[in-house]
C-alpha positions in Angstrom: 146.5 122.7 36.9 145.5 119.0 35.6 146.7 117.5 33.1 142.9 117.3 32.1 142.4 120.6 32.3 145.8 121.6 30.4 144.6 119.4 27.7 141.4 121.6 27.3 143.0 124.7 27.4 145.7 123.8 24.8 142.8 122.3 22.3 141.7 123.7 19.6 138.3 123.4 20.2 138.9 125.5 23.2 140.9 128.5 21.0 138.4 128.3 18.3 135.3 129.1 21.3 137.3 131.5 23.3 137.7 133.3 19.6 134.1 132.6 18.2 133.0 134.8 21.4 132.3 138.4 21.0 133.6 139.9 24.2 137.3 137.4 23.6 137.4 139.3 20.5 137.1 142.5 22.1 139.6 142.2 24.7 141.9 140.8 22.0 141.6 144.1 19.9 141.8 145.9 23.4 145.0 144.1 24.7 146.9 145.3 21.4 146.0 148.5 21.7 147.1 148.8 25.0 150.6 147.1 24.1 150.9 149.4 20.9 150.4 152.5 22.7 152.6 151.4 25.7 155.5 150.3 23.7 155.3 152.9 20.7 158.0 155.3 21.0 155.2 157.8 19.9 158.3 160.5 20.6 160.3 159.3 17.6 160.4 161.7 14.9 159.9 158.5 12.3 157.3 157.2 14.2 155.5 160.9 14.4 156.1 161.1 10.5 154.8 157.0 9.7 151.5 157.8 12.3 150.9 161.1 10.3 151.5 159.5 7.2 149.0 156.7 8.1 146.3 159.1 8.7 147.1 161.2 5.5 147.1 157.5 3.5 143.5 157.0 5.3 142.1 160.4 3.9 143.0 160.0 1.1 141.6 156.4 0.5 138.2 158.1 2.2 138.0 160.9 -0.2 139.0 159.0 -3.6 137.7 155.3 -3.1 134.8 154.9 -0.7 132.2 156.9 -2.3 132.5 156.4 -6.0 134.4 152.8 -5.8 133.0 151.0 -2.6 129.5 152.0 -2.5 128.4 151.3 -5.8 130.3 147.9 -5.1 128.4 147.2 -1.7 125.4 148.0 -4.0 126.4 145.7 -6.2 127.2 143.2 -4.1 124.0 143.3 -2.3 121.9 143.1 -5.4 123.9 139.8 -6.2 123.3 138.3 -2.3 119.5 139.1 -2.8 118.2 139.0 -6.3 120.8 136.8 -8.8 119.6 133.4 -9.3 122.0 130.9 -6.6 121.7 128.3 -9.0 122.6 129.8 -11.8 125.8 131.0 -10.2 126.5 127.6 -9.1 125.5 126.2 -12.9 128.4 128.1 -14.3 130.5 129.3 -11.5 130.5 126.8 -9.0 133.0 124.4 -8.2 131.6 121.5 -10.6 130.7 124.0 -13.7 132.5 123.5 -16.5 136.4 124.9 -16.3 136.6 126.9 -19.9 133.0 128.8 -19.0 133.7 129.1 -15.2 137.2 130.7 -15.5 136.2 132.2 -19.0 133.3 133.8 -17.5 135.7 135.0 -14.3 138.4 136.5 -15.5 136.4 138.4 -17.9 134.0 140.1 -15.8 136.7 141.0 -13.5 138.5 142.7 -17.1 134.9 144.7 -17.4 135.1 145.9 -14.3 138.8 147.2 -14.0 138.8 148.0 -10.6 141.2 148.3 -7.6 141.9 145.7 -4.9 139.7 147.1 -2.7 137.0 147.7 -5.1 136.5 144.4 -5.9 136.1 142.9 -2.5 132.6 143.1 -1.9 132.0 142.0 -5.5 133.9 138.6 -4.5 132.4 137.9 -1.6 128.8 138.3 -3.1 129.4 135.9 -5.7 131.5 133.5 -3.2 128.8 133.7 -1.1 126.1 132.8 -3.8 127.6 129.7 -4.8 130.8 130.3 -6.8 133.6 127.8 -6.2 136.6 129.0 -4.8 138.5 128.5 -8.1 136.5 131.1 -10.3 135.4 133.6 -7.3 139.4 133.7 -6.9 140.3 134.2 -10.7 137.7 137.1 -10.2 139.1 138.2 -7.4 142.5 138.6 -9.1 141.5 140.0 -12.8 139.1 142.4 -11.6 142.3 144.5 -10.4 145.0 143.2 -12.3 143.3 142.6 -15.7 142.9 147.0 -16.3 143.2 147.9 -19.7 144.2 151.7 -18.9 146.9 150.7 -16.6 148.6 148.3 -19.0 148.0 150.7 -21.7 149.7 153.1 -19.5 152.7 150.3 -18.5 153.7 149.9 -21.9 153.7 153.7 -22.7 155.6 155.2 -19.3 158.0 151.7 -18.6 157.7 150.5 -21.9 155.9 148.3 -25.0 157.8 145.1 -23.7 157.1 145.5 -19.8 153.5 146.2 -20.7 152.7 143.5 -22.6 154.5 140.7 -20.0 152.4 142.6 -17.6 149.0 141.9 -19.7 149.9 138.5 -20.7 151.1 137.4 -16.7 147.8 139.4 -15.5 146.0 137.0 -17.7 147.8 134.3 -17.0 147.7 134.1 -13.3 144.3 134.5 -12.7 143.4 131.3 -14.4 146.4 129.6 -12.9 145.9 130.9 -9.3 142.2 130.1 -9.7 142.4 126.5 -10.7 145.5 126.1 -7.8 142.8 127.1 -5.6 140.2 125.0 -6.9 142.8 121.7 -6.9 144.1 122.5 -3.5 140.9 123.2 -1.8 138.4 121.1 -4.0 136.9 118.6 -1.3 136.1 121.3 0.7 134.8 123.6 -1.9 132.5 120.8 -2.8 131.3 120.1 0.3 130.5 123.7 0.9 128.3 124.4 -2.6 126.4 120.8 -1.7 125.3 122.4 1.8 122.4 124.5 0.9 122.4 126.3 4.2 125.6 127.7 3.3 123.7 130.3 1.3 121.2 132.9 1.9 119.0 131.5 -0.8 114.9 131.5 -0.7 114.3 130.4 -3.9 112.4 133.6 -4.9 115.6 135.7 -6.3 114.2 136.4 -9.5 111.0 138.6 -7.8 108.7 137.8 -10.7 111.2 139.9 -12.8 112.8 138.1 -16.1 116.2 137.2 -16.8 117.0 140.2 -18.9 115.4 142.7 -16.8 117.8 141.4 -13.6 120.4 141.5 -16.5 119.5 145.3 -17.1 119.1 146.1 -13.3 122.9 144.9 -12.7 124.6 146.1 -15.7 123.1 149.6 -14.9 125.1 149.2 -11.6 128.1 148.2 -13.0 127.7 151.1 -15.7 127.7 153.2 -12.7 130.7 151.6 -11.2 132.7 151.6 -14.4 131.8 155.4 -15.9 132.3 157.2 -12.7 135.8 155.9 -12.0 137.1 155.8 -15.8 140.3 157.3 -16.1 142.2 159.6 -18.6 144.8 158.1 -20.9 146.5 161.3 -21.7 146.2 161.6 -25.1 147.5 157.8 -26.4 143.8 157.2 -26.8 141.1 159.3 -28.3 138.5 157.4 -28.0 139.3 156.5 -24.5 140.0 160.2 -23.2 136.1 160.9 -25.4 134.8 158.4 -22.9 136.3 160.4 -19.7 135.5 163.9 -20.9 131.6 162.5 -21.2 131.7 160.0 -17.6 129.2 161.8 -16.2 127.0 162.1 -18.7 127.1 158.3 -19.3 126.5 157.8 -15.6 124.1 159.8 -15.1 122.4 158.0 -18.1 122.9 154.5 -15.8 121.6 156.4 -13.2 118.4 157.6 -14.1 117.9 154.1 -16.0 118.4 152.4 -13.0 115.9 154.9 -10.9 113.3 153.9 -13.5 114.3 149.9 -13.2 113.5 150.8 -9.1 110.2 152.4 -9.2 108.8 150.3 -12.1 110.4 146.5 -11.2 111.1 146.4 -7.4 108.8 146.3 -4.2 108.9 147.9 -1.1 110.3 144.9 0.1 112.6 143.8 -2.1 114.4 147.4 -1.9 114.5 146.8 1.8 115.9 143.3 1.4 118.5 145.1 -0.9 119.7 147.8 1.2 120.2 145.8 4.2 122.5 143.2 2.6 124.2 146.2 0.8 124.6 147.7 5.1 125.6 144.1 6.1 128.9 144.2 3.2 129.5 147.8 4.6 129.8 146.8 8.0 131.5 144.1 7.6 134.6 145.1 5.1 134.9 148.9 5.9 136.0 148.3 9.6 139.0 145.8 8.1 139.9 148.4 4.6 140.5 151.1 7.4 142.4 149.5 10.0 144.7 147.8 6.8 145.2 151.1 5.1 146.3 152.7 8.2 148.7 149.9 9.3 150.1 150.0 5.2 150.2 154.0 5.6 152.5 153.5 9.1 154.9 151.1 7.0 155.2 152.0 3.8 153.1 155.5 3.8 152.3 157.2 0.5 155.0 157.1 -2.9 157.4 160.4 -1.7 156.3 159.8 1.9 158.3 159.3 5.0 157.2 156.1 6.8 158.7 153.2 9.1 160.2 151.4 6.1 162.3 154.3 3.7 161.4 154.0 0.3 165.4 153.6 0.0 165.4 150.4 1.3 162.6 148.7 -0.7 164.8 150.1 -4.1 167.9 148.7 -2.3 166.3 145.6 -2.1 164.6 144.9 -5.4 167.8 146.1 -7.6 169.0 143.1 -10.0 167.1 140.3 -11.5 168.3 137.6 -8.3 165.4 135.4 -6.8 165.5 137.6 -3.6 164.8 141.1 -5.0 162.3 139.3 -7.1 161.2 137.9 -4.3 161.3 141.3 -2.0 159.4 142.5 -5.3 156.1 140.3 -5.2 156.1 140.5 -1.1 157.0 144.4 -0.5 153.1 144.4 -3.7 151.4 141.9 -1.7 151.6 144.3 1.2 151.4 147.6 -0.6 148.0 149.5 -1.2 148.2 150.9 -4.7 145.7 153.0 -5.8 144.2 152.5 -9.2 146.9 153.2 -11.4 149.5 154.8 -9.0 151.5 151.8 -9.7 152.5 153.2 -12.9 153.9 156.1 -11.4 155.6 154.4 -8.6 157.4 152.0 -10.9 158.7 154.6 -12.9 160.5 155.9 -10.0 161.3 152.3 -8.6 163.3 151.8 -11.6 165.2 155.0 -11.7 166.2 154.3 -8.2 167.7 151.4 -9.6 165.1 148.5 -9.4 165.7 145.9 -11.9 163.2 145.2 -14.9 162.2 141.7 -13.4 161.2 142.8 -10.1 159.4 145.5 -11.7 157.2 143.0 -13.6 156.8 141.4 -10.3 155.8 143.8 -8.0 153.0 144.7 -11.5 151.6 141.5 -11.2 151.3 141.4 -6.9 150.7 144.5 -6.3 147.5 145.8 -7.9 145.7 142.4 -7.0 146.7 142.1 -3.7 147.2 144.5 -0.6 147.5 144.1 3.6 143.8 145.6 3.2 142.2 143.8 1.3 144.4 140.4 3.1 142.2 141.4 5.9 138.8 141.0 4.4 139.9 137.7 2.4 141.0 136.2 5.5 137.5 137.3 7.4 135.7 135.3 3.9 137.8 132.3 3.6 139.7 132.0 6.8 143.6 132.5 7.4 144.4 129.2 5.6 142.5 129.8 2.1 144.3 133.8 1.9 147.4 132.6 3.1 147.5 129.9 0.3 145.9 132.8 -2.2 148.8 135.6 -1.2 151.4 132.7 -1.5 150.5 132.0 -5.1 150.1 134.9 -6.3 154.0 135.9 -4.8 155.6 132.3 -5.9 154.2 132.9 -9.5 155.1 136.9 -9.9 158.5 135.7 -8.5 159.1 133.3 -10.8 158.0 135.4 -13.8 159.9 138.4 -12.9 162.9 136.3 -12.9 161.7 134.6 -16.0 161.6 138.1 -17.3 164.6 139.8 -15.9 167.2 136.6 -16.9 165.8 135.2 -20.1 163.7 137.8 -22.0 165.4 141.0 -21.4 
């Protein structure tokens, strides 16, 4: 081969085509399906157990999270890509908006919504893909499932007043923090992104002759929907909360026939079209990656109680103490981990009687719900391997650091 030709092959112009094609894709997947099942000792009763396990984690993700979490978020999501006014996302959550409103306006909605890493995914990427810098779409990204009142309610009644309250204030915290790192780190090319209009699927017609509080109406009927049909019980520590639960369905179906009406009376043919095919368009393009993560987190770390690849035993092995490496093994062993909404409570609780010390607790509180290997996969298809990399590496160096803040000083 020339040297010519060896410099071609090794650019990275010539990766970046052979991986921009279709078909290179394909073979890619192909290839490692072909090793895996060649070099899988399928025979191994472990291996048996983790691929069981894998399947028994992707069930149960089907049967709990995709029809009453993801849907109504790929709704969501599409009404955002197709009717919310771009510039009005750029005016206070773009990159050059002003840093109290834009990471005010963030982290709260993502408190609102109180949903699970997974959950909030589409949501992101609709509002990324809008306009929002990468700052404030990231501090959503993090609050919407770290920021959940029930589950620090819960932390501070099963592990205790003290951890629950370091977990609320470091939830807070971080999303701001992470967001702005993002929004320093990255903020030429965020810049240059919002300023190139072709980035965005905007016409200029979003608001369909409709007015500002009547879109208001049409998405917060949405989100009511989103937020009443998942709302969870608080066992007894709050009345008012366990009221709301005992009457969900009710209050949805209230949402529901509100936004029926909003539908019939506000939308067009066409419009509704526009809708659903940009709510298909998030579908196909997240639920293929969610899958294929939950399976692969299923075969590693399967389900709390559950025989996989890595034993349970050896995660609380790992994360006993308060040094920097079980802090450390903490926020990655999170990072990777799918948690359900609110299973984390659980899991901590028998974490820590396995011996897992106080500050790695904390730390695997503040990684885990926010981030997990599926919902890497869908951040990395949005804002490339660099961008999540940098986004998973925050979001472990602060819970580390905390967690040891916590375990050595506070406790």
């Amino acid at each position: 081969m020339s040297a010519a030709v060896k410099e071609k092959t090794a650019s990275p112009s010539f990766l970046k085509k052979f991986w921009g094609e279709k078909k290179n894709r394909l073979l890619t997947l192909l290839t490692g399906i072909f090793l895996a099942a060649y070099f899988i000792p399928f025979g191994n009763k472990r291996v048996s157990a983790a691929l069981h396990e894998s399947f028994l984690m992707l069930g149960e993700y089907a049967r709990e999270h995709v029809l009453l979490c993801l849907v109504p978020a790929f709704f969501i999501a599409g009404a955002v890509m197709v009717f919310l006014n771009q510039q009005a996302v750029i005016r206070y959550l773009g990159p050059d908006a002003p840093k109290p409103l834009a990471y005010g306006v963030a982290s709260v909605s993502g408190t609102i919504l109180a949903v699970c890493s997974c959950t909030v995914l589409p949501l992101f990427k609709g509002i990324y893909r809008k306009g929002a810098g990468i700052g404030p779409a990231v501090a959503f990204l993090y609050s919407g499932p770290a920021i959940n009142i029930l589950a620090v309610v819960l932390t501070a009644k099963v592990l205790g007043l003290q951890l629950g309250i370091a977990r609320a204030v470091g939830a807070i915290l971080f999303s701001i923090l992470i967001g702005l790192s993002m929004h320093l780190i990255y903020r030429k090319e965020d810049a240059a992104r919002v300023t190139n209009g072709a980035m965005f699927s905007y016409n200029g017609e979003d608001e369909g002759g409709r007015s500002l509080k009547q879109n208001a109406l049409y998405m917060l009927s949405m989100i009511g929907i989103l937020v009443f049909i998942n709302w969870a019980p608080a066992g007894g520590s709050l009345a008012v909360w366990d009221f709301i639960y005992r009457s969900k369905y009710i209050i949805t179906a209230v949402f529901a026939v509100l936004l029926i009406y909003m539908l019939i009376r506000w939308f067009n043919r066409s419009e509704l079209g526009d809708w659903v095919m940009a709510t298909r368009d998030f579908a196909v393009q997240i639920l293929p990656l969610l899958f294929g993560g939950v399976l692969v987190a299923g075969f590693l770390l399967g389900r709390p109680g559950h025989m996989a690849i890595i034993p349970e035993s050896w995660i609380a092995a790992l994360v006993g103490g308060n040094s920097i490496g079980a802090n450390l093994m903490a926020s990655v062993v999170g990072a990777l981990m799918y948690f359900a909404t609110l299973t984390e409570v659980p899991i901590m609780q028998g974490l820590l009687g396995a011996g897992m010390g106080n500050g790695p607790a904390l730390a695997l509180l503040l990684a885990g719900p926010s981030l997990s290997l599926p919902s890497l996969l869908v951040i990395g298809g949005e804002l490339g391997v660099k961008k999540t990399l940098t986004y998973a590496g925050l979001v472990v160096v602060f819970s580390t650091m905390v967690g040891m803040l916590y375990g050595n000083f506070i406790l």
